[in-house]
N, C-alpha and C positions, 0 to 999 in steps of 0.2 A: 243363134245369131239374132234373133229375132227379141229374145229377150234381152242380149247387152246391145240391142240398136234402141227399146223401148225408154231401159235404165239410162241411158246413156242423154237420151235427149231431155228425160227428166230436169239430167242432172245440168245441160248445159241452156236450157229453157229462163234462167233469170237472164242471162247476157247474152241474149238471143240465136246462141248457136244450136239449136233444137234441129233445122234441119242435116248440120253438117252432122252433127252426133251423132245424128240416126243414122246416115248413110254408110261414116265408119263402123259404127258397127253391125250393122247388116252385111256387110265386105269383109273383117277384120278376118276371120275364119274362112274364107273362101278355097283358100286351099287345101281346106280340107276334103275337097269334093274328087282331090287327085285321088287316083288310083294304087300309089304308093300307100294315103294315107285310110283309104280305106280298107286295105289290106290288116293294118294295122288292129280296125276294129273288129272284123268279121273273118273268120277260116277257110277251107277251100268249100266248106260246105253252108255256108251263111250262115256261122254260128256265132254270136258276139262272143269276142273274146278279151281279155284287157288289155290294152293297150302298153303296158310296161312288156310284156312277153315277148311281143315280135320284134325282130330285130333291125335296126336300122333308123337313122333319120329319118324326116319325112319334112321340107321347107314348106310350111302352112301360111307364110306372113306376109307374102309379098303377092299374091295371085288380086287381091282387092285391088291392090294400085298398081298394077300392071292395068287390069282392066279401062280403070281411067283413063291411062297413057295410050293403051291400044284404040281405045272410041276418042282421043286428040283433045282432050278436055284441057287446056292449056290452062293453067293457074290450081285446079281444079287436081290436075292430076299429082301434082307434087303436091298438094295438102292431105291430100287421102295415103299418097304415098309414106309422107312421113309419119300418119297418125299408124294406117294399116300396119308398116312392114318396123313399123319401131314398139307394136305393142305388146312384144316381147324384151327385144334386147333394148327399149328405150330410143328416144330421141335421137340423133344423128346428125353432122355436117351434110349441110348439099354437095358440096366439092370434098376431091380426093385429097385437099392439101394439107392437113392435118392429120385424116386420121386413116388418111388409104381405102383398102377392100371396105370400109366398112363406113363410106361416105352413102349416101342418098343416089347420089346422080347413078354410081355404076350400076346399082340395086335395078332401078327405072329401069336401066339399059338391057336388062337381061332376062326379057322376057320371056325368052323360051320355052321355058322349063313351065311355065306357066297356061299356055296356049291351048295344050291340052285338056289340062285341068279347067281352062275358062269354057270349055265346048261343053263340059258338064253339067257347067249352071241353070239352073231354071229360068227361064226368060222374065219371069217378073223383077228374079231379084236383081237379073242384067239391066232391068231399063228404066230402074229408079232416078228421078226426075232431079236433074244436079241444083244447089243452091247457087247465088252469083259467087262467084270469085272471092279473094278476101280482101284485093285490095279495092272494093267496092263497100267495105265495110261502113256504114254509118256513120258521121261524126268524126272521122279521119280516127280509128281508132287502129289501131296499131296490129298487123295482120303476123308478125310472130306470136306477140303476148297470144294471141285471139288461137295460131296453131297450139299453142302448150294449153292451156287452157282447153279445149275440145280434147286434146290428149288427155288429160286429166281426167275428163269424164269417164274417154272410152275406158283406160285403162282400168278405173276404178269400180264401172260396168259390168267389166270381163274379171275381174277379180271376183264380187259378191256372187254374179249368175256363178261360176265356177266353185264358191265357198257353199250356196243354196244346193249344191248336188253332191259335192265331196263330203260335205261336214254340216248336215242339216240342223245338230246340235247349237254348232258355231252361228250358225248365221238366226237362228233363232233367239240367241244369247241379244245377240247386235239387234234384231227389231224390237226387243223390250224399249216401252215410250221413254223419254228425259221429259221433266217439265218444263214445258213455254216459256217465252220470255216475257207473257202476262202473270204468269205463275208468282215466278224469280222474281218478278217486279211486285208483286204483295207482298212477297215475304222478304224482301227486301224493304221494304218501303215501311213496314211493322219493324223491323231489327232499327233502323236505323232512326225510328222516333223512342224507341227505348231507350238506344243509345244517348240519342241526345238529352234525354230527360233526365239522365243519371250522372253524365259530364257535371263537374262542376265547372262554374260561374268564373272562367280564368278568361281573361282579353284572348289569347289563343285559341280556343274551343269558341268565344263568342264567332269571329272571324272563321273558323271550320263552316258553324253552323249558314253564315252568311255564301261561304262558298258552294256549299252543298245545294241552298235554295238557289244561287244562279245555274248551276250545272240543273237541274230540275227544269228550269222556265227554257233556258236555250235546246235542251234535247227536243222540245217540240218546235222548233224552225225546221225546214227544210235541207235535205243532206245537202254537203259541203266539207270542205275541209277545215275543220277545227281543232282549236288549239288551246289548251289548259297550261298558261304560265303563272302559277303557284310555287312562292320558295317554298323551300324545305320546312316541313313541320305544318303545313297548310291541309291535312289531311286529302292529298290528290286522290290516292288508292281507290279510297269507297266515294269519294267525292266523283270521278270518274267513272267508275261502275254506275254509277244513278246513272250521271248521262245516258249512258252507253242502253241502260236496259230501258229506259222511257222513249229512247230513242228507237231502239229496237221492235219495240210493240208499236209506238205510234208508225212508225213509217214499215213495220211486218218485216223487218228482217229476221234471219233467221239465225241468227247466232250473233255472240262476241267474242274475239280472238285477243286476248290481253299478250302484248309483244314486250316481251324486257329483256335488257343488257344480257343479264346473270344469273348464272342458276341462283347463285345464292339471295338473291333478289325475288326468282321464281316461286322456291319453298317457304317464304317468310308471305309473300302475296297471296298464292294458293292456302295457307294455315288459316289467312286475314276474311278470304272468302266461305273457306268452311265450318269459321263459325257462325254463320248468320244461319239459320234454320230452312230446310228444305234447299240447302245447294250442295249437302254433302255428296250428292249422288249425279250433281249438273254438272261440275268443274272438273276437267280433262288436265294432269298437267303432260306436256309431252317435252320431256328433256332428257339428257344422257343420267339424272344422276336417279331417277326412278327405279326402287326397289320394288319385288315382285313376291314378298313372300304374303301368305294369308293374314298376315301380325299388319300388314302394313295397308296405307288409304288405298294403292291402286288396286284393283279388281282386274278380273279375266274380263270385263266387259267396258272399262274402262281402256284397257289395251288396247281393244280390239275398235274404239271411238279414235284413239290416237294414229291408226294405221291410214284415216280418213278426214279425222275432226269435225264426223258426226255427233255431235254434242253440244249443249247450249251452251256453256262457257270452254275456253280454252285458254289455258297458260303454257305459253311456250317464249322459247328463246330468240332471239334476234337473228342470231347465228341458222336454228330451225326454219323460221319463217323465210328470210331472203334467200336461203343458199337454196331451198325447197325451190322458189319462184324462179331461178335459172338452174335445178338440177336438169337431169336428163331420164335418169333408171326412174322406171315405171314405180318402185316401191314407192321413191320419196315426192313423185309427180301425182300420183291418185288422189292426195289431199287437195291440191289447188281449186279445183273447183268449186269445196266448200267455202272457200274465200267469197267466192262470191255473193252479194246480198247480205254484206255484216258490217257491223262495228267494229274496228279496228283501231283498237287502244294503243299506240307507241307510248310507251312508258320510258322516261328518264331520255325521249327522244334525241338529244344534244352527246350521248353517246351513239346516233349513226355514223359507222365510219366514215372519213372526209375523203378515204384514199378508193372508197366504193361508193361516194353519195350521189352522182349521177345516175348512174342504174338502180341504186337504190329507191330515189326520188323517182324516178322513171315508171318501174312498177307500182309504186305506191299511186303516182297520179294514175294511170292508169286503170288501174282496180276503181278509183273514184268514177274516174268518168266514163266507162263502159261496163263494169260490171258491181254496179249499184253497191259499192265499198263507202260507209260513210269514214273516213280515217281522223283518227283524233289523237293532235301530237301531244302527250303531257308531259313536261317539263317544267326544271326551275329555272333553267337557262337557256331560252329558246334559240336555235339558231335558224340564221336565215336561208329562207327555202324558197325564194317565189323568183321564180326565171326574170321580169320585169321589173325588181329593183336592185338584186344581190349584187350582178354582177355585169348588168349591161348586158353583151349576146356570153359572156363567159361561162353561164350553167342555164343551155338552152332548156335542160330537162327540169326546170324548177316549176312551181306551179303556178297556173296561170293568173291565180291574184293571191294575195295574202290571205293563210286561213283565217278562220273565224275567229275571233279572241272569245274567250267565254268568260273571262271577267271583267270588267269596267275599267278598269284603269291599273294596270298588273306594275307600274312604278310609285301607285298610292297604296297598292297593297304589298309590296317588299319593303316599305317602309312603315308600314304598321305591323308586320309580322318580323321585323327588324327586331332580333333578340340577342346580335351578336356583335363584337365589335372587333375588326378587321384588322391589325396591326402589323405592322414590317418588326422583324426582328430590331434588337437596340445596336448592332453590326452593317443596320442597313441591307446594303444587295453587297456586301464584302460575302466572301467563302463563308460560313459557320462548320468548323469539324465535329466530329462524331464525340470524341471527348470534351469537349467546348457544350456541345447540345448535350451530353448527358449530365453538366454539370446544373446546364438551366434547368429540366426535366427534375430534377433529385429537390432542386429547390422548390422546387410547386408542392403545394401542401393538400391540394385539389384533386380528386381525377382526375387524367388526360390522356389524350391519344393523341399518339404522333405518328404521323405516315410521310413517308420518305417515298422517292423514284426507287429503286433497287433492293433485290431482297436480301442480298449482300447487305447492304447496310441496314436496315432492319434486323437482320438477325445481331450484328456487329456490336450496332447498339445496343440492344437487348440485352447484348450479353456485361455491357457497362453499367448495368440499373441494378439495382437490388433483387433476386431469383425472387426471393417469395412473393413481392407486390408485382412484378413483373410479366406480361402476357407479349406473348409473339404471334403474329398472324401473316400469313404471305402463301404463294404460290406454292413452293416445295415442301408446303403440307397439303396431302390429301382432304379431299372435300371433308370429308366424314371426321377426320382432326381438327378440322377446321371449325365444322359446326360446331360442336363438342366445346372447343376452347368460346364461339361466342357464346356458348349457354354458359358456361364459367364465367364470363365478363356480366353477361346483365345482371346475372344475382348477385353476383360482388356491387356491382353497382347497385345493387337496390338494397343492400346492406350497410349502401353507407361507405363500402373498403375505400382507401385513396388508391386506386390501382394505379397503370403506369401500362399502357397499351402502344406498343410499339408495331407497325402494317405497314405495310403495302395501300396501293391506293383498293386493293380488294373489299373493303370494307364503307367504301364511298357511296355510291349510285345507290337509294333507296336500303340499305341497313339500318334496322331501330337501330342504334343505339345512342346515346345523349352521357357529353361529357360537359362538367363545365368548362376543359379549359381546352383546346385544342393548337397542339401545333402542326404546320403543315411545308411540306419541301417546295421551294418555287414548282411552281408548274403550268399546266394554263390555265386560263380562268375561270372553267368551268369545274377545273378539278378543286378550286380551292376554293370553290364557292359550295361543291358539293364536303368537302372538306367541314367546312365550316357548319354544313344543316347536317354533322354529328353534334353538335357543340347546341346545350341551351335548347335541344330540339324541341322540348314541351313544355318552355317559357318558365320554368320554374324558380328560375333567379332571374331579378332583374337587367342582366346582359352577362351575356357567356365571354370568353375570350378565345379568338383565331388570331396566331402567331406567323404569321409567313415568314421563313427564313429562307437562304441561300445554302444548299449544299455543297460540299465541293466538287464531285461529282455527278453530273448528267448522264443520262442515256441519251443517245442521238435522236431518237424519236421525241424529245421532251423540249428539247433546246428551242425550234422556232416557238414552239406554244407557251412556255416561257417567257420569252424573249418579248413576244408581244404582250403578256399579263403585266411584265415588269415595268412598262412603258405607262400604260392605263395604273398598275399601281401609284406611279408615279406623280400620275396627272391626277387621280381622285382618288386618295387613299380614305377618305369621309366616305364614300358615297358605291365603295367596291362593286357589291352586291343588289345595282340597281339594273334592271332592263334593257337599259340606255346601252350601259360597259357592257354586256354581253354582244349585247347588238353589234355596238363598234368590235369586239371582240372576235367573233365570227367572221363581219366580213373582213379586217384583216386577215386573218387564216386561212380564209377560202380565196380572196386574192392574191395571196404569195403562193399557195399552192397551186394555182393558175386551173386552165379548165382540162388540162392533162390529167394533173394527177388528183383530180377529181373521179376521175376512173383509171388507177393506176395500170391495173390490168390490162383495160383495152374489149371494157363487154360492148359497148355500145357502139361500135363498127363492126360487130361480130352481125350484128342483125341489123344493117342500114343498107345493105345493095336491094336490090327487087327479087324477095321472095328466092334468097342465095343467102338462107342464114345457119350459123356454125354453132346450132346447141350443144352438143359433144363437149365442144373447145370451150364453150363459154363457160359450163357445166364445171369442168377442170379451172377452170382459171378463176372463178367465183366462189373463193374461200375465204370467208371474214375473220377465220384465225387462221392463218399461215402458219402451220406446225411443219415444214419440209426440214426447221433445221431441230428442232425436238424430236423426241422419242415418248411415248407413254409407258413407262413401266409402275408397278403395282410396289406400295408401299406394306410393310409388314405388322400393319396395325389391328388393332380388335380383331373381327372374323376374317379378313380377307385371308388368309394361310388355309383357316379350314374350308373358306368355299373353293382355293384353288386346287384342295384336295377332294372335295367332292364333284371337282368338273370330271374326271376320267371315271369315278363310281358310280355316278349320275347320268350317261349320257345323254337320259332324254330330258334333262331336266339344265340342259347346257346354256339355253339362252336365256332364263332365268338367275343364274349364276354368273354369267357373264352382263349382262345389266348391273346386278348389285355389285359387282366387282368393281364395275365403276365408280364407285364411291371412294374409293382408293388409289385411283391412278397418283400419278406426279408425272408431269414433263423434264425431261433432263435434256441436256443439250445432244443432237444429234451424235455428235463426235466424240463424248464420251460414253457412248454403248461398250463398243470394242474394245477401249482399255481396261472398264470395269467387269466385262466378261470376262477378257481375259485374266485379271486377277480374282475372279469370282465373288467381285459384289457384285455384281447382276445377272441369275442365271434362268435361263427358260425353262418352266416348270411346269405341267401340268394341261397344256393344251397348247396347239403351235401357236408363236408369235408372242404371248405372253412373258414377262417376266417379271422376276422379283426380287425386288433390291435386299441385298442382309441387313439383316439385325444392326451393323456397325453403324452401316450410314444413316439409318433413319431414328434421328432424336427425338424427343420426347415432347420437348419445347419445338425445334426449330423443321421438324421433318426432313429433308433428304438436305445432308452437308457432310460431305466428301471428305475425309479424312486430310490433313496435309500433306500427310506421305504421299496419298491415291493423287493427289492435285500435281506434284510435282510428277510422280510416274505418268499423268495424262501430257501434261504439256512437253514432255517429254518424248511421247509417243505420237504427238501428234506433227 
């Protein structure tokens, strides 16, 4: 106990929670002093014996915060309580009204069982000297974030003490050093005058180079929130990295945590990082599509940096990062704490979801202002985030002045990196059909890619283009098809091919690739400006071409953002892709969407009574892909068939093969599991829960597309 109260306050010592850390964990294990549980370790003769032998339960997690609640410690006892008795099964509601037996309040209540076991204590560790309350916290900082956070410590405390005795191997693996971020920042700072020196002499690379010296001069002002608005082709990536790591040395933080949209956004960034010299061994990526085999970058020690985000850089997902900062289970909670005291890169920020941007925003400010978070939004289309002008009192959790801009004038620099030109289809906003747009498509004599709302239509079209120039890209291919197909597009591309790339909007948000001609399906105005910085990306011709057209179908989620683009196309079709239009852009979107569904869910009345808050519930309800009405089954591509036969040959070798298997998934709609079982294209293979779609459904081009016979027997069935 003594060592996860020591680790513990370590860990919560940058955002001043050093005393409360300690105290949970010097309590966290108290119950171990019952009589039940010492049976467990010693015989009838005082023999240590193992612990797995003896039989029976023994409730070890609740005796620390009973204690509290027994010496009347008001405020005091319910924070120990939740930290101590949830640092097994995780976080918890105070009230029964969600989640029943398994709320906070009834736990307190029953202290019985406990009373015993508290008589056993040594009087010292009894009359540890309590810290103030939380809602006495400094600077009005916010007294749930401040409970998850000391959770995070203890839990991650009581994790290492417990790996340091189980598995001395493991935990010695994890103390081998990573290099500084004085380090990173040499060999950084030598990569990147090469680099420059070897660029040729193009107006786009001058303009790089001019960006990279302001992110250089602003990393040494004082933390703040900041923001990098760079169109596309502005080299943000490493331009942002400088920031981040001059930043980091001069003001001593201790890490950078790079946040993006998408995997596939993830593994083109993490490649971009490990070329530079001395960071192949710094940069953590921590996402679902990470492979595990010895052939591949992550290591057993890189793993074991991800379980925590001990490591000097980290690349992780959006989805990772926030869903983490309102989970509950102790696994995906123990990294939080390393949040604190870093640079934090939101990349491609203008994809925060709007239907979560309140809690989103919420956390984010707070990490700034209590736990020494410098946050750095980079985007091409900034949206607006500052509580005091977006929305009047409509998004009280915005921040409390405008970030920091870090380049001069970000409407004098989209028009000097202005290398595309923006135009409405010759239809206007009338419908354009699929046979109507494959006939303009055939006529282009150039590359080009066109991305449409629906994979339906994507594949549809696809299939009206000529097969051999023709590439398909969307959702119901697995990752790992997907990659594959864009390594086929850039060499085509770099050979010259006129290719003919038909997508989803999957290939938007920071993807190299450079077309000159691009067409795009209305949508909203971020999407078609990201759209567009595929198009002409590295200034190579004197202006690319962006086609906005009308599709005839929408999805419903598309239609307001739309609707509003279409307006502002209207009004400045010259001028699309200026600052100004996103700006207005934005805050229309965020005021039709009102300050509800700004949190659609409903996180942020989950923790606004007094110290009566519902992390369980929030936990559950704080998912930024909503898959309830999907299913993930496994596609029958490359190796996925032989790892799902080496999951039952391999037992121990099970969670390694279920990682890379994820490279393979597909989502399919809920509703057709059961019809395709029952006709058996999809059947569970090889480990429960898993399945695998047949050979019929899964094409070559287009990935999972359901026969038409299968399609009528579904809607049939359903």
């Amino acid at each position: 106990m003594k060592n996860v109260a020591e680790m513990a306050a370590d860990f919560a010592r940058p955002f001043g929670g050093e005393d409360w850390a300690y105290l949970a964990g010097l309590w966290h294990d108290l119950g171990k002093y019952s009589d039940g549980f010492q049976k467990r370790l010693y015989d009838a003769n005082g023999i240590e014996c193992h612990i797995e032998t003896q039989p029976g339960k023994v409730v070890h997690s609740e005796a620390g915060g009973h204690l509290a609640t027994l010496n009347g410690w008001k405020g005091a006892d319910r924070v120990l309580s939740w930290l101590i008795m949830g640092h097994h099964a995780g976080l918890t509601d105070y009230e029964p009204e969600y989640v029943g037996a398994k709320a906070l309040s009834p736990k307190m209540s029953a202290t019985d069982r406990s009373v015993k076991t508290l008589a056993n204590i040594p009087e010292w560790i009894r009359t540890q000297a309590l810290p103030p309350p939380p809602e006495k916290l400094q600077n009005g900082a916010d007294p749930s974030f401040f409970i998850r956070m000391l959770f995070s410590c203890l839990v991650d405390a009581d994790f290492l003490d417990t790996e340091a005795f189980m598995d001395q191997a493991r935990a010695a693996l994890r103390k081998e050093d990573y290099p500084g971020p004085g380090d990173l920042l040499e060999d950084f700072d030598a990569y990147m005058d090469l680099l420059c020196k070897k660029a040729r002499q193009t107006p786009v690379n001058t303009i790089r180079a001019e960006i990279l010296a302001r992110c250089r001069e602003v990393a040494e002002q004082e933390p703040s929130v900041f923001s990098l608005t760079v169109p596309t082709g502005g080299g943000k990536t490493l331009a942002s990295l400088a920031f981040a790591l001059r930043h980091a040395v001069k003001y001593e933080k201790s890490r950078i945590i790079y946040v993006i949209p998408y995997t596939s956004i993830i593994e083109q960034t993490a490649k971009v990082f490990g070329k530079i010299p001395g960071f192949e061994k710094a940069v953590v990526e921590h996402h679902c599509n990470i492979a595990e085999t010895g052939e591949d970058r992550e290591t057993a020690r890189s793993r074991l940096s991800a379980e925590n985000w001990n490591a000097p850089i980290i690349v992780t997902t959006s989805v990772q990062f926030f869903e983490s900062l309102y989970a509950c289970r102790t696994s995906r909670c123990r990294k939080l704490h390393n949040i604190a005291n870093s640079v934090v890169i939101f990349d491609e920020a203008q994809c925060l979801p709007p239907e979560y941007l309140r809690p989103v925003v919420f956390a984010i400010r707070e990490l700034q202002k209590h736990y020494r978070v410098t946050p750095l939004l980079c985007t091409a289309t900034q949206p607006v985030l500052n509580k005091t002008e977006s929305f009047d009192f409509r998004f009280r959790e915005g921040f409390d002045s405008p970030p920091q801009e870090i380049v001069d004038n970000p409407d004098e620099l989209a028009a000097r990196l202005k290398r595309v030109e923006v135009v409405i289809h010759e239809k206007g906003f009338s419908p354009v059909s699929l046979p109507e747009l494959a006939e303009d498509l055939q006529a282009e004599k150039k590359a080009l890619l066109c991305i449409v709302n629906r994979r339906d239509d994507a594949r549809d079209l696809a299939r009206l283009l000529p097969e051999g120039i023709t590439l398909h890209l969307s959702t119901n291919m697995c990752a790992a098809h997907r990659l594959g197909v864009m390594d086929d597009i850039r060499t085509r591309l770099n050979d010259g091919e006129g290719i003919k790339v038909i997508s989803t909007s999957l290939v938007e948000a920071g993807v190299d690739l450079d077309f000159p001609v691009v067409y795009r399906a209305l949508s909203g105005l971020d999407s078609i400006a990201q759209a567009a910085g595929r198009c002409n990306r590295e200034g190579k011709l004197a202006s690319g071409r962006t086609v906005v057209f009308m599709p005839e179908k929408q999805p419903g989620y598309v239609r307001v953002p739309a609707g509003i683009a279409s307006e502002i196309l209207k009004d400045s079709p010259d001028n699309l892709l200026s600052p100004g239009n996103y700006e207005n852009y934005f805050r229309q979107r965020f005021w039709l969407l009102g300050e509800q569904a700004l949190d659609r869910k409903g996180i942020m009345p989950l923790f606004a009574g007094r110290m009566n808050y519902y992390y369980r519930t929030a936990a559950e309800r704080f998912r930024l892909i909503d898959d309830d009405w999907q299913v993930s089954v496994l596609a029958p591509w490359d190796e996925a068939v032989e790892l799902l036969g080496r999951l039952t040959s391999e037992p121990w070798n099970q969670r390694m093969l279920l990682r890379r298997l994820g490279r393979y998934s597909v989502g399919i709609p809920q509703k057709l599991l059961a019809p395709l079982a029952a006709r058996e294209y999809v059947r569970e293979i090889g480990y429960p829960g898993l399945y695998l779609l047949d050979n019929t459904l899964y094409d070559k081009r287009y990935g999972f597309v359901p026969r038409m016979r299968t399609r009528r027997s579904i809607r049939n069935n359903s």
